[in-house]
mmCIF file of the N, C-alpha and C atoms, coordinates in Angstrom:
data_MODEL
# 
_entry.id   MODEL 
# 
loop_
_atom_site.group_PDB 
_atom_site.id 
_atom_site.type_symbol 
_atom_site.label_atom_id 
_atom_site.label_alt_id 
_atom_site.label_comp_id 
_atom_site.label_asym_id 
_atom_site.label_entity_id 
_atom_site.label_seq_id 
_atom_site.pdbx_PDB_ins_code 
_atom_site.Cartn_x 
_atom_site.Cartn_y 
_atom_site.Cartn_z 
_atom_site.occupancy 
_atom_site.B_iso_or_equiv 
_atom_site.pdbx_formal_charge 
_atom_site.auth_seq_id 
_atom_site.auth_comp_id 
_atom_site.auth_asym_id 
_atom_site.auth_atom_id 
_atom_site.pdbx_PDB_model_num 
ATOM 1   N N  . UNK A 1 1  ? -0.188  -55.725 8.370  1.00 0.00 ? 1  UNK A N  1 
ATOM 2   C CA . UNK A 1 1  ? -0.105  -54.514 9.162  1.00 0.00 ? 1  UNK A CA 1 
ATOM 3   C C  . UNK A 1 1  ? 1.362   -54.191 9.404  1.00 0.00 ? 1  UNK A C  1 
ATOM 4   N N  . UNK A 1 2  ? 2.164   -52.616 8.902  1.00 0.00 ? 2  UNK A N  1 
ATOM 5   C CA . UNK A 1 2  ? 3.232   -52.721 9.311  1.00 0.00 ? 2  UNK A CA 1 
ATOM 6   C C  . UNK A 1 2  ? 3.097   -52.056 10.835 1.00 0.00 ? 2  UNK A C  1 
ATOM 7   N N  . UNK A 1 3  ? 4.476   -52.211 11.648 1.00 0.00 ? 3  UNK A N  1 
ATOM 8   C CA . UNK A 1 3  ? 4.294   -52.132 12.877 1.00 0.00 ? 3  UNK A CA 1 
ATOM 9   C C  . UNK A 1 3  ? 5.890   -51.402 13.073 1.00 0.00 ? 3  UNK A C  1 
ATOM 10  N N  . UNK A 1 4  ? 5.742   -50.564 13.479 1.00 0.00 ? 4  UNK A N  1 
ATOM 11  C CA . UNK A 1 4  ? 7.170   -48.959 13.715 1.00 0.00 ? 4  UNK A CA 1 
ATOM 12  C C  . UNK A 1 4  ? 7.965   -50.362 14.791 1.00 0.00 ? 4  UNK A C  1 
ATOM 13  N N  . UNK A 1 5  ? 9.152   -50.221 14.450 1.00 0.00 ? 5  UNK A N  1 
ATOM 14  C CA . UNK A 1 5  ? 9.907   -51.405 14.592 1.00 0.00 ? 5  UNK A CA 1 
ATOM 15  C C  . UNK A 1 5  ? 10.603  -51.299 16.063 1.00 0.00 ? 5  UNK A C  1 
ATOM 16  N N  . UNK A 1 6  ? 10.439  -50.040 16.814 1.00 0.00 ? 6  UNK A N  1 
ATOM 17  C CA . UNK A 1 6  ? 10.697  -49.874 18.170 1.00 0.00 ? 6  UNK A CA 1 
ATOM 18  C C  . UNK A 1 6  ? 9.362   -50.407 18.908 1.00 0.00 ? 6  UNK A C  1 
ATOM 19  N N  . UNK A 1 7  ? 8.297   -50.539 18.092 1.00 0.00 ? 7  UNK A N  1 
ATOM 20  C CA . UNK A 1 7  ? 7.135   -50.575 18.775 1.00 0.00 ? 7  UNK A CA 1 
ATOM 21  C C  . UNK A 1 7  ? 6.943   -51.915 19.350 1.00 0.00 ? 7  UNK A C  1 
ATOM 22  N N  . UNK A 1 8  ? 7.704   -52.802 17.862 1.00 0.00 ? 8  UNK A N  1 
ATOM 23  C CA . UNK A 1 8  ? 7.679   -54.185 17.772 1.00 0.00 ? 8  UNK A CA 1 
ATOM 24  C C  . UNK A 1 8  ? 8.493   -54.560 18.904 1.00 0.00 ? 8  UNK A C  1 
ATOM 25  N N  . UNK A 1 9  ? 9.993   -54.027 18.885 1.00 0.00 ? 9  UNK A N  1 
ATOM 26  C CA . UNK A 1 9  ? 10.684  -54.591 19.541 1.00 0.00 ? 9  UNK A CA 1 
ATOM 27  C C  . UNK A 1 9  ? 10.356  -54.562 20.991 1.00 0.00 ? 9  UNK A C  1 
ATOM 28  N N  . UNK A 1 10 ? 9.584   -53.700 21.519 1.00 0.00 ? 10 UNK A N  1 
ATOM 29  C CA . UNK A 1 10 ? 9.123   -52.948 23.218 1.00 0.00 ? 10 UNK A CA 1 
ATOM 30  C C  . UNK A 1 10 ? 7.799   -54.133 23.435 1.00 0.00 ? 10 UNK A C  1 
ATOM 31  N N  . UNK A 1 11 ? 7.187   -54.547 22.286 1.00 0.00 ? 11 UNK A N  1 
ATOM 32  C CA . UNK A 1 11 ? 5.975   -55.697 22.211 1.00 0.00 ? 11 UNK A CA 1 
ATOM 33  C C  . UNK A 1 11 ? 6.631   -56.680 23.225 1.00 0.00 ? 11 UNK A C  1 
ATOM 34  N N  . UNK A 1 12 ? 7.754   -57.195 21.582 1.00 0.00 ? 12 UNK A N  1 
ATOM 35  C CA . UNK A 1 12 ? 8.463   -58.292 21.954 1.00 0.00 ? 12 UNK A CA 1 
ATOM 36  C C  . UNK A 1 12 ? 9.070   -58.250 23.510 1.00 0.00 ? 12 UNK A C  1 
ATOM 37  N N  . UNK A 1 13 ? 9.633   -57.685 23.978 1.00 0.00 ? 13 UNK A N  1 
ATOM 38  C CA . UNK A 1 13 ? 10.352  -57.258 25.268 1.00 0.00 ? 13 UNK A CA 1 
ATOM 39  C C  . UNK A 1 13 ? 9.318   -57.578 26.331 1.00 0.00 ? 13 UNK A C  1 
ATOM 40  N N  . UNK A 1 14 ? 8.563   -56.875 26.026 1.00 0.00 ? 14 UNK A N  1 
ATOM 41  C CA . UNK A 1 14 ? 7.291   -57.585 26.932 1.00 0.00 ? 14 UNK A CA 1 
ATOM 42  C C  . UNK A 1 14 ? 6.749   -58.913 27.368 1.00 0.00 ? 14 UNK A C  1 
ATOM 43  N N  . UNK A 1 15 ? 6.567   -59.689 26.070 1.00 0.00 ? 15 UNK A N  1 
ATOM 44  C CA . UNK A 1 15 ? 6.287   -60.597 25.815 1.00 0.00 ? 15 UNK A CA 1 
ATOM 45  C C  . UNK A 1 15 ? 7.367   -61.441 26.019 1.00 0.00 ? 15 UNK A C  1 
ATOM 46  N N  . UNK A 1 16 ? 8.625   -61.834 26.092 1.00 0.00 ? 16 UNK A N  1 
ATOM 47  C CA . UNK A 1 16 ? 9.367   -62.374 26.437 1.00 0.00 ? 16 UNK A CA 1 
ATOM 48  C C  . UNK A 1 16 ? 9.639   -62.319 27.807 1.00 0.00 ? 16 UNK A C  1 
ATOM 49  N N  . UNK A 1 17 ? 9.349   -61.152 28.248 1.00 0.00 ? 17 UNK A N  1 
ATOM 50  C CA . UNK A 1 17 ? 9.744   -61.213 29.837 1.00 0.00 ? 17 UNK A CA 1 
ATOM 51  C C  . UNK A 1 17 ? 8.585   -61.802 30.328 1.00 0.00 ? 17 UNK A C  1 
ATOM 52  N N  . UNK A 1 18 ? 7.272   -61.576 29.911 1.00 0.00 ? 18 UNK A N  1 
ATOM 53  C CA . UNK A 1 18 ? 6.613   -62.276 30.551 1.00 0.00 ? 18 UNK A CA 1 
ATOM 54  C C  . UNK A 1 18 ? 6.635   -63.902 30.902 1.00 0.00 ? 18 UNK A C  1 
ATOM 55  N N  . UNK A 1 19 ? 6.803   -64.148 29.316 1.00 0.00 ? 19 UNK A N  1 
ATOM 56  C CA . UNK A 1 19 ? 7.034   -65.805 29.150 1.00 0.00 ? 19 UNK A CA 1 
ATOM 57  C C  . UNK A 1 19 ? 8.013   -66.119 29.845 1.00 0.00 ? 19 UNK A C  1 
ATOM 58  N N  . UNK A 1 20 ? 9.063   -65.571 29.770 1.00 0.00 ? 20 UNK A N  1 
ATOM 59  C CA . UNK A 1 20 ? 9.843   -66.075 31.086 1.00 0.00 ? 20 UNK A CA 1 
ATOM 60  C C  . UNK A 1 20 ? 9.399   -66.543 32.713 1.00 0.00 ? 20 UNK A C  1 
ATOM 61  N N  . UNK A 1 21 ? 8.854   -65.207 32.998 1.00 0.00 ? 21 UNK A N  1 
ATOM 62  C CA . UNK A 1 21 ? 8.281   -65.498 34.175 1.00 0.00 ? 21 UNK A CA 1 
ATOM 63  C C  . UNK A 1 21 ? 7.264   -66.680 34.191 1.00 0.00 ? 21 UNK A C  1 
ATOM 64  N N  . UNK A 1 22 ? 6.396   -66.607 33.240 1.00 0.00 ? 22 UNK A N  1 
ATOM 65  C CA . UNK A 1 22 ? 4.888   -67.740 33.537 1.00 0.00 ? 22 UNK A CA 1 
ATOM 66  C C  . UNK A 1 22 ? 5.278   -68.602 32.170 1.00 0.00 ? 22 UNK A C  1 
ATOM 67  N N  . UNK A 1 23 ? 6.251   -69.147 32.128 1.00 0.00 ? 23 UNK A N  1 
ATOM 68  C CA . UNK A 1 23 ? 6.498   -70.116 30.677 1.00 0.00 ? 23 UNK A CA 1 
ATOM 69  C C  . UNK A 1 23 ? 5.083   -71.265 30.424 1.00 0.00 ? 23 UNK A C  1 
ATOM 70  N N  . UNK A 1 24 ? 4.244   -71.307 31.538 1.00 0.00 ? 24 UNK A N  1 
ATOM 71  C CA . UNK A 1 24 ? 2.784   -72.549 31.212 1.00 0.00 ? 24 UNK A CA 1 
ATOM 72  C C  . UNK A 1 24 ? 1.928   -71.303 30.596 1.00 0.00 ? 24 UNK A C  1 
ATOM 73  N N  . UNK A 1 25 ? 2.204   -69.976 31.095 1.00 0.00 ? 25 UNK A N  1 
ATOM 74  C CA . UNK A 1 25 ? 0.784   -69.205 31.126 1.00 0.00 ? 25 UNK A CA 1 
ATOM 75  C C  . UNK A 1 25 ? 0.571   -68.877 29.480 1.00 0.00 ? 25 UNK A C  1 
ATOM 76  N N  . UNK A 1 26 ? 2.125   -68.493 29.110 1.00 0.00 ? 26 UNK A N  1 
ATOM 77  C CA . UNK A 1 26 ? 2.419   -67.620 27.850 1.00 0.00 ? 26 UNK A CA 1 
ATOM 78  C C  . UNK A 1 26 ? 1.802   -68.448 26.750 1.00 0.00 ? 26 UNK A C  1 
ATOM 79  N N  . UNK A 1 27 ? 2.059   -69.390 26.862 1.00 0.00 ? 27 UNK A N  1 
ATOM 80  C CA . UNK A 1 27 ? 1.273   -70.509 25.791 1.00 0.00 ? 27 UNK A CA 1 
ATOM 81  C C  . UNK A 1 27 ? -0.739  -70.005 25.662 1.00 0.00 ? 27 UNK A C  1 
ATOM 82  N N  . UNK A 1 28 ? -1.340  -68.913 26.419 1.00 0.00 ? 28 UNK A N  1 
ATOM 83  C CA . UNK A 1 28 ? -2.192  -68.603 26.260 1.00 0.00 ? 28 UNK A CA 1 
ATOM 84  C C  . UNK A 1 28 ? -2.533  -67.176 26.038 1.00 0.00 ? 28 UNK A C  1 
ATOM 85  N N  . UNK A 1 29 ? -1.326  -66.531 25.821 1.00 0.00 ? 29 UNK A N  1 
ATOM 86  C CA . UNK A 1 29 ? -1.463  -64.933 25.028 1.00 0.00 ? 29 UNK A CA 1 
ATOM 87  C C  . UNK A 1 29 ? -1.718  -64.752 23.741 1.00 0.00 ? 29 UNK A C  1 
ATOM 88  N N  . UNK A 1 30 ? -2.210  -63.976 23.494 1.00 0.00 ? 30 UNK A N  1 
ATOM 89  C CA . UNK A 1 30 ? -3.047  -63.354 22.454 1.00 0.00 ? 30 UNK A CA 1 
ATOM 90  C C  . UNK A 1 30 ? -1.954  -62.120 21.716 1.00 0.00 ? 30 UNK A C  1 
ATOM 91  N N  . UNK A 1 31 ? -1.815  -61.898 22.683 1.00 0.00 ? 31 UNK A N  1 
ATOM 92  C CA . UNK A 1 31 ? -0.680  -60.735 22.035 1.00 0.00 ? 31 UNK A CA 1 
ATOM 93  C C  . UNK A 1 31 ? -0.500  -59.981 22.962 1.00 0.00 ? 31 UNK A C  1 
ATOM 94  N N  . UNK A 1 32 ? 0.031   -58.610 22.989 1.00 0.00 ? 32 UNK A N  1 
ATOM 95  C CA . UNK A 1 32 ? 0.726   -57.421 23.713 1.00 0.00 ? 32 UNK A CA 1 
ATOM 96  C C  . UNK A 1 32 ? -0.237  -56.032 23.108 1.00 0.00 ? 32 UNK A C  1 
ATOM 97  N N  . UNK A 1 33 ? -1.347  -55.387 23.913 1.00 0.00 ? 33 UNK A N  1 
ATOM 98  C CA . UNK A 1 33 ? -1.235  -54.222 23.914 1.00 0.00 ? 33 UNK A CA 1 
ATOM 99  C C  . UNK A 1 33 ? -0.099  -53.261 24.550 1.00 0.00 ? 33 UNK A C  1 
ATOM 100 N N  . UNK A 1 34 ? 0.042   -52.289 23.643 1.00 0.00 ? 34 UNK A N  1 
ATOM 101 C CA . UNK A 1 34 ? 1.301   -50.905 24.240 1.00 0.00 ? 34 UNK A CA 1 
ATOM 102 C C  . UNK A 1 34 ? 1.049   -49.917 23.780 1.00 0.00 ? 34 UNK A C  1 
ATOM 103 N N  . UNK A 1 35 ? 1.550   -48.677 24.502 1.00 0.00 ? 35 UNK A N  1 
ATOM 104 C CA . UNK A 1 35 ? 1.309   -47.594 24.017 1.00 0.00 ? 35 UNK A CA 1 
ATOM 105 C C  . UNK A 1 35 ? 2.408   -47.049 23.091 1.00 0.00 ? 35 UNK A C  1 
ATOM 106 N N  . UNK A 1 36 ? 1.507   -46.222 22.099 1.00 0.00 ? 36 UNK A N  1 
ATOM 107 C CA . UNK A 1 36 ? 2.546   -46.182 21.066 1.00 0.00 ? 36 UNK A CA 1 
ATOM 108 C C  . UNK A 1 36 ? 3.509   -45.171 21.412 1.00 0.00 ? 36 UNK A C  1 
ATOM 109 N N  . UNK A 1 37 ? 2.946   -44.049 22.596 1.00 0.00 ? 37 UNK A N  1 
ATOM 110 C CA . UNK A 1 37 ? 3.908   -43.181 22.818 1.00 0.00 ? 37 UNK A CA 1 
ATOM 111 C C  . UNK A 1 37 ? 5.164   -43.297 24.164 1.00 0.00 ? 37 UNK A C  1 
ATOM 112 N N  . UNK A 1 38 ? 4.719   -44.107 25.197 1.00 0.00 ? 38 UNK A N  1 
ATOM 113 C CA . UNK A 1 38 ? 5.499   -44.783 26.128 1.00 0.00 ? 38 UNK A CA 1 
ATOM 114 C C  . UNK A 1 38 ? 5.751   -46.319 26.123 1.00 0.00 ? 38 UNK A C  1 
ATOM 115 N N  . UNK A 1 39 ? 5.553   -46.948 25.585 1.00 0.00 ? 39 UNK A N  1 
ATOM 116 C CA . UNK A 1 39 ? 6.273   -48.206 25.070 1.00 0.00 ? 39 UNK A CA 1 
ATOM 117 C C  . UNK A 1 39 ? 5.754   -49.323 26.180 1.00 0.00 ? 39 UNK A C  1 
ATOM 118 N N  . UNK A 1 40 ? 4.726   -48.838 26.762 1.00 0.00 ? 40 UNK A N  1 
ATOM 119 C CA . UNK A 1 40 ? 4.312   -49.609 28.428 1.00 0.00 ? 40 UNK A CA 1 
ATOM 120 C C  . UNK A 1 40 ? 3.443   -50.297 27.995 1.00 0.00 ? 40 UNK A C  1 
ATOM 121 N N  . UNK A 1 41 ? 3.267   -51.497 27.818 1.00 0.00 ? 41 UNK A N  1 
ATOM 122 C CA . UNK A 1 41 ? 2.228   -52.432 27.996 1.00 0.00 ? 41 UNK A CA 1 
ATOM 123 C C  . UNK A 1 41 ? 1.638   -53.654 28.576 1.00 0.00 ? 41 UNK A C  1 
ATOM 124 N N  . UNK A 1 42 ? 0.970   -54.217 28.430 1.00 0.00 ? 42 UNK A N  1 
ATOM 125 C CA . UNK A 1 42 ? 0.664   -55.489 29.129 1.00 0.00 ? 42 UNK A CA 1 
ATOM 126 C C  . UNK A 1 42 ? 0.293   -56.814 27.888 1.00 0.00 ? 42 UNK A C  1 
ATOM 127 N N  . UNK A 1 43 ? 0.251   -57.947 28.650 1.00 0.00 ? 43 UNK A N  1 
ATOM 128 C CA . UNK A 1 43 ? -0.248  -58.989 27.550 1.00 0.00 ? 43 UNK A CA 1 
ATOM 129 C C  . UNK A 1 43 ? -1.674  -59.264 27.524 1.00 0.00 ? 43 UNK A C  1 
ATOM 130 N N  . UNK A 1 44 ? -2.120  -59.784 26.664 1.00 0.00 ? 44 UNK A N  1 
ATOM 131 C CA . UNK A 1 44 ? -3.534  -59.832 26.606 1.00 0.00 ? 44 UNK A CA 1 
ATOM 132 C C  . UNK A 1 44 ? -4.245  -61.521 26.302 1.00 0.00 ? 44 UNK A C  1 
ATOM 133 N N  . UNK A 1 45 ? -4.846  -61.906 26.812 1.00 0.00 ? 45 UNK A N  1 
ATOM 134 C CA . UNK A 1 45 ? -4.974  -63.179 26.689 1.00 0.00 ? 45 UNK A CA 1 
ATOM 135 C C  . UNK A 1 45 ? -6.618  -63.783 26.087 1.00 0.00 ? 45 UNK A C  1 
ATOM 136 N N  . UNK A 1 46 ? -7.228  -62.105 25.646 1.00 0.00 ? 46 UNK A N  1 
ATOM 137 C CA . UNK A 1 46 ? -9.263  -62.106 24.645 1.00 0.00 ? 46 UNK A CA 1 
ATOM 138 C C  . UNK A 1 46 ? -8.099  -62.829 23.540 1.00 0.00 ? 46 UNK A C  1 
ATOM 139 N N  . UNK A 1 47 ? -9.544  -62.378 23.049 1.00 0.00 ? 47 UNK A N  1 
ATOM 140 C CA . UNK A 1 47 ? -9.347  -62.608 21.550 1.00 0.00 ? 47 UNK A CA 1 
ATOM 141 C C  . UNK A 1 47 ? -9.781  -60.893 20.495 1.00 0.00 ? 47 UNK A C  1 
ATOM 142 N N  . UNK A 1 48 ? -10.452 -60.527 21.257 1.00 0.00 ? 48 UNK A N  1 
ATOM 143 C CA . UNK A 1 48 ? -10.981 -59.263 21.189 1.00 0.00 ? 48 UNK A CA 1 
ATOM 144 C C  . UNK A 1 48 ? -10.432 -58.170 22.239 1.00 0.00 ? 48 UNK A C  1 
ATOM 145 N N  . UNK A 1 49 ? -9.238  -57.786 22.325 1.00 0.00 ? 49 UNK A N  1 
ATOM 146 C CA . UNK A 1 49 ? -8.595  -56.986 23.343 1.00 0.00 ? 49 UNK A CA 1 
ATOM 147 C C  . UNK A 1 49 ? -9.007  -55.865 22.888 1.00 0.00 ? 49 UNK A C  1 
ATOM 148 N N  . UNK A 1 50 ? -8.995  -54.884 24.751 1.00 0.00 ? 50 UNK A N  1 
ATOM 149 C CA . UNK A 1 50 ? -9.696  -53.550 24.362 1.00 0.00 ? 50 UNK A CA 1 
ATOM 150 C C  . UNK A 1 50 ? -8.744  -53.151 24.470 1.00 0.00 ? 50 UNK A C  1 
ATOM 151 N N  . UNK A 1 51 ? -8.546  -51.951 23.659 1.00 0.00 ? 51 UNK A N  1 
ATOM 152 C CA . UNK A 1 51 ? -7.307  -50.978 23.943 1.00 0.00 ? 51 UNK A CA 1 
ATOM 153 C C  . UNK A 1 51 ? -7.554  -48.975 23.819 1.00 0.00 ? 51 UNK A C  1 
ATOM 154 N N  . UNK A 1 52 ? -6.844  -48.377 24.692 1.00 0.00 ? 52 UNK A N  1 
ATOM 155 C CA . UNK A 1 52 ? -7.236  -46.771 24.277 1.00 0.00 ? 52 UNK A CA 1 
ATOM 156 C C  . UNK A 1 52 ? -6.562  -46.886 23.086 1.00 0.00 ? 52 UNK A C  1 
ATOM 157 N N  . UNK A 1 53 ? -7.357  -45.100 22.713 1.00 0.00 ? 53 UNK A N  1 
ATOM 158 C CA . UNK A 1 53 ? -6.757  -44.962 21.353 1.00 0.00 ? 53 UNK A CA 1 
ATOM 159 C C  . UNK A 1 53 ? -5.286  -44.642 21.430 1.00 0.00 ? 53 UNK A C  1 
ATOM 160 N N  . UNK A 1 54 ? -4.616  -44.446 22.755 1.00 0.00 ? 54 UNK A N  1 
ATOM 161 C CA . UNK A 1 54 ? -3.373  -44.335 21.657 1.00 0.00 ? 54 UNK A CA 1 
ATOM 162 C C  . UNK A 1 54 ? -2.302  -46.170 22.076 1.00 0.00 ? 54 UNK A C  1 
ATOM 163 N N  . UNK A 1 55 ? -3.146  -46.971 22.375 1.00 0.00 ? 55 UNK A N  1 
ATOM 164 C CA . UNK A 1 55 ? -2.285  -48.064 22.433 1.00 0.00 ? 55 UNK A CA 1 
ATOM 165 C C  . UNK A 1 55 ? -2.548  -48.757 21.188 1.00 0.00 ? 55 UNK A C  1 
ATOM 166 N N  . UNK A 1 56 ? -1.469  -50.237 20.483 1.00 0.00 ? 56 UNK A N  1 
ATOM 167 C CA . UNK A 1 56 ? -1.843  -50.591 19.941 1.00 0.00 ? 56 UNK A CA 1 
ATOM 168 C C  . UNK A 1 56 ? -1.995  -52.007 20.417 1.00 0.00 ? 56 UNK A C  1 
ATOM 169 N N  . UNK A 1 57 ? -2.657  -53.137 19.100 1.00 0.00 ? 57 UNK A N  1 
ATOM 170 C CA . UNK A 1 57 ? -2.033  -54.530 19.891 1.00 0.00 ? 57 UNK A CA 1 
ATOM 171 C C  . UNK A 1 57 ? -1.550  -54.598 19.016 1.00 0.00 ? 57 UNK A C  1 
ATOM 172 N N  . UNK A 1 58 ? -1.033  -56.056 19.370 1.00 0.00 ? 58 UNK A N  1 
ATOM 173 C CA . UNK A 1 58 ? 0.277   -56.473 18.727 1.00 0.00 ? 58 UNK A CA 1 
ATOM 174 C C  . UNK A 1 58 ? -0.157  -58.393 18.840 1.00 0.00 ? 58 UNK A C  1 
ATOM 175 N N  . UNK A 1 59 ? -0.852  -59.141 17.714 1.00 0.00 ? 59 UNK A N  1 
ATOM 176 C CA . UNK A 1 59 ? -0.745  -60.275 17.640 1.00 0.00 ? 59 UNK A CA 1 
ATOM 177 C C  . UNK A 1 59 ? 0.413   -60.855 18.586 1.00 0.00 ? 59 UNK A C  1 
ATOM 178 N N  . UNK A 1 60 ? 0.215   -62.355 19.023 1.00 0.00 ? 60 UNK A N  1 
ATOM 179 C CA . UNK A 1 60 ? 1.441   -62.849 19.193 1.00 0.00 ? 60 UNK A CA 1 
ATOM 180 C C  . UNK A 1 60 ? 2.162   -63.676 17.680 1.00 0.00 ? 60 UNK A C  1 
ATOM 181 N N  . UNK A 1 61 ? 1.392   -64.282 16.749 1.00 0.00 ? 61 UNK A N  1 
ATOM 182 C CA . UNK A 1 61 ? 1.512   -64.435 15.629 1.00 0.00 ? 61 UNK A CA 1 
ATOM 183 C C  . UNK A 1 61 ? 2.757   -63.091 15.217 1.00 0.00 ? 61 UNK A C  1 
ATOM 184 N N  . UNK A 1 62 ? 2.317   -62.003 15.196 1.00 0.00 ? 62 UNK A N  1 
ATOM 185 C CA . UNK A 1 62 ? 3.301   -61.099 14.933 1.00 0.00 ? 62 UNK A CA 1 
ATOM 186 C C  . UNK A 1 62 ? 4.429   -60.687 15.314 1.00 0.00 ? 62 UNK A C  1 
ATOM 187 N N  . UNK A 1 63 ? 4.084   -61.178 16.736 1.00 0.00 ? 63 UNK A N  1 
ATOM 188 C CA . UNK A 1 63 ? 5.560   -60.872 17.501 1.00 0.00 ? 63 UNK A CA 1 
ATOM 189 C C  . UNK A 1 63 ? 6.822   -61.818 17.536 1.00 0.00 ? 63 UNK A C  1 
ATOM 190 N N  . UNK A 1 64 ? 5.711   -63.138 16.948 1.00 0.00 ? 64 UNK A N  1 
ATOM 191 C CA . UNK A 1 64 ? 7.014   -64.135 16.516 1.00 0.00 ? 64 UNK A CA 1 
ATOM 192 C C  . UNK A 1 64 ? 7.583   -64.442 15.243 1.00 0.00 ? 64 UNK A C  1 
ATOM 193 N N  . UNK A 1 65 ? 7.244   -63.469 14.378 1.00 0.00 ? 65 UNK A N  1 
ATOM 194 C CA . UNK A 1 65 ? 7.562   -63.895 12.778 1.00 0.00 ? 65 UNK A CA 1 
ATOM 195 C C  . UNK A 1 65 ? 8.543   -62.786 12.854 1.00 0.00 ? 65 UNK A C  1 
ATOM 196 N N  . UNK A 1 66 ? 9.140   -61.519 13.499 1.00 0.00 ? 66 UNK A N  1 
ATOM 197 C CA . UNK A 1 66 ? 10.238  -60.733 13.160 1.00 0.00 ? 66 UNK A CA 1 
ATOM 198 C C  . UNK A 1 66 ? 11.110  -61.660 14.444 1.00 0.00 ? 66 UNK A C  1 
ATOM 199 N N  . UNK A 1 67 ? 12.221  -61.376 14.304 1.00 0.00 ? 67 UNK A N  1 
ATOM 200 C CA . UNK A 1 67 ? 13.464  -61.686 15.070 1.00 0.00 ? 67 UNK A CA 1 
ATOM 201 C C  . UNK A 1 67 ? 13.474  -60.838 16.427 1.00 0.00 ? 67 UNK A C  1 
ATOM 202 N N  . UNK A 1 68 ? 13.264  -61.128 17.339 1.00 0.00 ? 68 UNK A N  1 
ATOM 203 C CA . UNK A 1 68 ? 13.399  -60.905 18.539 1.00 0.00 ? 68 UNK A CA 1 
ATOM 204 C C  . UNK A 1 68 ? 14.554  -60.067 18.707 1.00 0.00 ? 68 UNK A C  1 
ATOM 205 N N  . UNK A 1 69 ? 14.902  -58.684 18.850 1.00 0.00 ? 69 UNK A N  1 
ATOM 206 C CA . UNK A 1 69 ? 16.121  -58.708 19.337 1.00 0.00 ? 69 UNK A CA 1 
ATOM 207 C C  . UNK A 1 69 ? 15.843  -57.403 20.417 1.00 0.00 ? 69 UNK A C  1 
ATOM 208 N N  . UNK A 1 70 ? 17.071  -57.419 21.313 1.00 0.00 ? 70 UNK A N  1 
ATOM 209 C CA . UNK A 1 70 ? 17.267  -56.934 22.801 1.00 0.00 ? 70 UNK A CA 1 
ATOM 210 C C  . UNK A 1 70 ? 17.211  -55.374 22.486 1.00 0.00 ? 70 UNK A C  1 
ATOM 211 N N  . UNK A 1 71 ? 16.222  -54.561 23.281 1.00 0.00 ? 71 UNK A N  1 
ATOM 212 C CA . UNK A 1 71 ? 16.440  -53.232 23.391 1.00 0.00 ? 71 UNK A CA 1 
ATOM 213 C C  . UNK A 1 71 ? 17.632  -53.291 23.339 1.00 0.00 ? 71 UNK A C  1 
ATOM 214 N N  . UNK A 1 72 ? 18.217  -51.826 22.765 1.00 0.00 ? 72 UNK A N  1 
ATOM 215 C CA . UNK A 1 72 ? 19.684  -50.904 22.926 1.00 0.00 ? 72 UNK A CA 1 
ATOM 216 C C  . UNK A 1 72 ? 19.057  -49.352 23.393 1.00 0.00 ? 72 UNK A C  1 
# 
């Protein structure tokens, strides 16, 4: 699946801040739903996450195979 690379990076952003905060919890995310048009999302910890149509998810598998790097 390709993934619009601001989308990725706003995933990632997410997902890192979270793990920061709950570093025991993060070890049980699933991935990051977000919206594709405001970049706002949350983490998801199904396996089957629901999402509206205009959010997407975002594996955590996926969010760790590109390079992490810092909004600009």
């Amino acid at each position: 699946m390709l993934i619009e690379p601001r989308l990725l990076r706003a995933a990632q952003h997410i997902y890192y801040n979270y793990a920061n905060v709950h570093p025991v919890r993060a070890q049980y995310v699933t991935g990051v739903a977000i919206d594709r048009e405001t970049y706002s999302g949350f983490v998801s910890f199904r396996q089957q996450a629901i999402i509206l149509p205009r959010e997407v998810f975002i594996r955590t598998e996926d969010l760790m195979s590109y390079q992490y790097q810092q909004l600009t």
